[in-house]
C-alpha positions as CSV (number, residue, x, y, z in Angstrom):
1,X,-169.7,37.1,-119.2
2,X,-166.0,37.7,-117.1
3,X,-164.1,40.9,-117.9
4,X,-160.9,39.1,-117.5
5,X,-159.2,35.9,-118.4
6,X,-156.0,34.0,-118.7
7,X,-154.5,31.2,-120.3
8,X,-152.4,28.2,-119.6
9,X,-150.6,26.0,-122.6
10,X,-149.4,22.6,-121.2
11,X,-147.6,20.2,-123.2
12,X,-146.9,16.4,-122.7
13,X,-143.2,15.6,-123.5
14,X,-142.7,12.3,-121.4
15,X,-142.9,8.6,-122.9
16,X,-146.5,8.4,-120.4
17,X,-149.6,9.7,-120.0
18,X,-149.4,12.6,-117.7
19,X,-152.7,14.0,-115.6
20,X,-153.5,17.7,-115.3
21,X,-155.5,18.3,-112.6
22,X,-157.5,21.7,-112.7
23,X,-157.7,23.2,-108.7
24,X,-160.0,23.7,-106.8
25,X,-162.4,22.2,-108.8
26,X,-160.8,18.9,-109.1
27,X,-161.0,18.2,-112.7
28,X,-158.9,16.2,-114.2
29,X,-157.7,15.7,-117.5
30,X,-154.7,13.1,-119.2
31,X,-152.5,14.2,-121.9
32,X,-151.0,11.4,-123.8
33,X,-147.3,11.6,-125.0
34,X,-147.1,14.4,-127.7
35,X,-150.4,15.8,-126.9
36,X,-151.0,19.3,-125.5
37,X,-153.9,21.3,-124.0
38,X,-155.0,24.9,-122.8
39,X,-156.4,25.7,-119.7
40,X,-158.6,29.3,-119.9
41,X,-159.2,30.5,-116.3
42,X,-162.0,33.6,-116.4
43,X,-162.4,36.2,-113.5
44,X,-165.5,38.7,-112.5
45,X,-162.7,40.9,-110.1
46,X,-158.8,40.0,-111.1
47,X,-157.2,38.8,-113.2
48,X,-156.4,35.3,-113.2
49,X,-153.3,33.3,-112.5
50,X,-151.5,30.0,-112.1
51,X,-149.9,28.4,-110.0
52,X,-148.5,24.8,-110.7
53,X,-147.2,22.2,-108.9
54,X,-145.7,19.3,-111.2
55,X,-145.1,15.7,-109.2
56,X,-144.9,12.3,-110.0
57,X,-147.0,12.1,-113.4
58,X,-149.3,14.7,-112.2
59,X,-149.5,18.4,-113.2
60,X,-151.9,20.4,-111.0
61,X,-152.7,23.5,-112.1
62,X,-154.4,26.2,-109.6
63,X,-156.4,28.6,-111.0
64,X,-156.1,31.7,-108.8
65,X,-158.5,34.7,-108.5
66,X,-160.4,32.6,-111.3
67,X,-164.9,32.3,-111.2
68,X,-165.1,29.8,-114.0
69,X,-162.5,27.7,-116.1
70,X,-162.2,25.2,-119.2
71,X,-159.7,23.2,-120.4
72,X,-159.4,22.8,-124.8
73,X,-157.5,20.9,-127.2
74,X,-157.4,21.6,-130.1
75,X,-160.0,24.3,-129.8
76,X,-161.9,21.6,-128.7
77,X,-163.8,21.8,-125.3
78,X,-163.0,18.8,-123.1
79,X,-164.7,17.2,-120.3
80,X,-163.5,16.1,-117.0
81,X,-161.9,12.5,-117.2
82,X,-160.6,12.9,-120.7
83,X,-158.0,10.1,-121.7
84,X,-158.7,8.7,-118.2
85,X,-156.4,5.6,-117.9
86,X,-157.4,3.1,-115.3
87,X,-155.1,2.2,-112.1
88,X,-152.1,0.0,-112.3
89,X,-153.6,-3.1,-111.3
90,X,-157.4,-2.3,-111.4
């Protein structure tokens, strides 16, 4: 399928639910305390790489030179919206 891939471990150690956010596709995914996931990022040309900007309960992880991604736990496949927590207030 893609010649090259890349791999991403992320791991919740706050006392709250933390949101990764997979770019560009705008995916997003919540890692309760203790939990952890993998992001796989697959290329058809490079390579791929991260880049990851970390504020205010958010992780967003950019997935550079990258055709396809998916996001496991556990070996699990997860979908977009996982552990979802509704807005303060709503």
């Amino acid at each position: 399928m893609y010649p090259f891939r890349s791999k991403l471990g992320l791991s919740n150690r706050r006392d709250a639910p933390q949101v990764v956010a997979v770019e560009p596709w705008a995916e997003d995914f919540t890692l309760m305390p203790g939990e952890e996931l993998e992001v796989i990022a697959y290329g058809s040309e490079a390579e791929p790489w991260f880049h990851v900007v970390e504020c205010d309960g958010t992780s967003q992880v950019y997935c550079e030179d990258s055709n396809s991604f998916e996001v496991l736990q556990g070996g699990v496949r997860l979908e977009c919206g996982h552990n979802r927590q509704p807005e303060p207030g709503g």
